[in-house]
N, C-alpha and C positions, 0 to 999 in steps of 0.2 A: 627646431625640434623642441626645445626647452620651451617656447611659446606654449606649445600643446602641453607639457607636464607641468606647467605652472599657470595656465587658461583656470579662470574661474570656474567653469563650469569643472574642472577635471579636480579643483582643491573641495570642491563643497561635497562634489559623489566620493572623494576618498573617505572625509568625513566623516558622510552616512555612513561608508562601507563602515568603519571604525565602529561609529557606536551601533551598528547592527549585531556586526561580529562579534564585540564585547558582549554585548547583550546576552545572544543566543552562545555564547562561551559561558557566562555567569550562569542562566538558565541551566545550562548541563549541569552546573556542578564544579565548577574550577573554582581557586580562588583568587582574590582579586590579581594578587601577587603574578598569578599565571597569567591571568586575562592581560594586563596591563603589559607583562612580556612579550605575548603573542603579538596585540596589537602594534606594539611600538617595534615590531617586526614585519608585519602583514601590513599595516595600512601603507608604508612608504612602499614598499614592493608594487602593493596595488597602483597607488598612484602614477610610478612610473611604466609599470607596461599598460597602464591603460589609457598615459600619456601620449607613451609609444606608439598603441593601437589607431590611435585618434589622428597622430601624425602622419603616419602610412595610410588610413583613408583619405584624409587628405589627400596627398600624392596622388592617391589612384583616381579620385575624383578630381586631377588637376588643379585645386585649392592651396599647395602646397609646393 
């Protein structure tokens, strides 16, 4: 399972998610101080259930 939350493909889209979500958090109006809290809370969340997600297709697709 940790394969999938640490798979390359799953570190680069957390990434993105990061500096999208910072982005479009700066855009609104935050300051950095917020933005850089948020994300250093939101991106590892992200990372792991979409590890998770990824894992469990797997399975279901018998890959796992």
């Amino acid at each position: 399972m940790t394969a999938y939350i640490f798979s390359r493909t799953n570190l680069i889209s957390t990434a993105v998610f990061a500096v999208i979500y910072g982005g479009i958090m700066l855009l609104l109006g935050n300051t950095p101080n917020e933005v850089l809290t948020s994300v250093a809370v939101a991106a590892p969340l992200y990372g792991v259930l979409m590890g998770l997600w990824n894992a469990w297709r797997a399975s279901r697709d018998g890959g796992g």
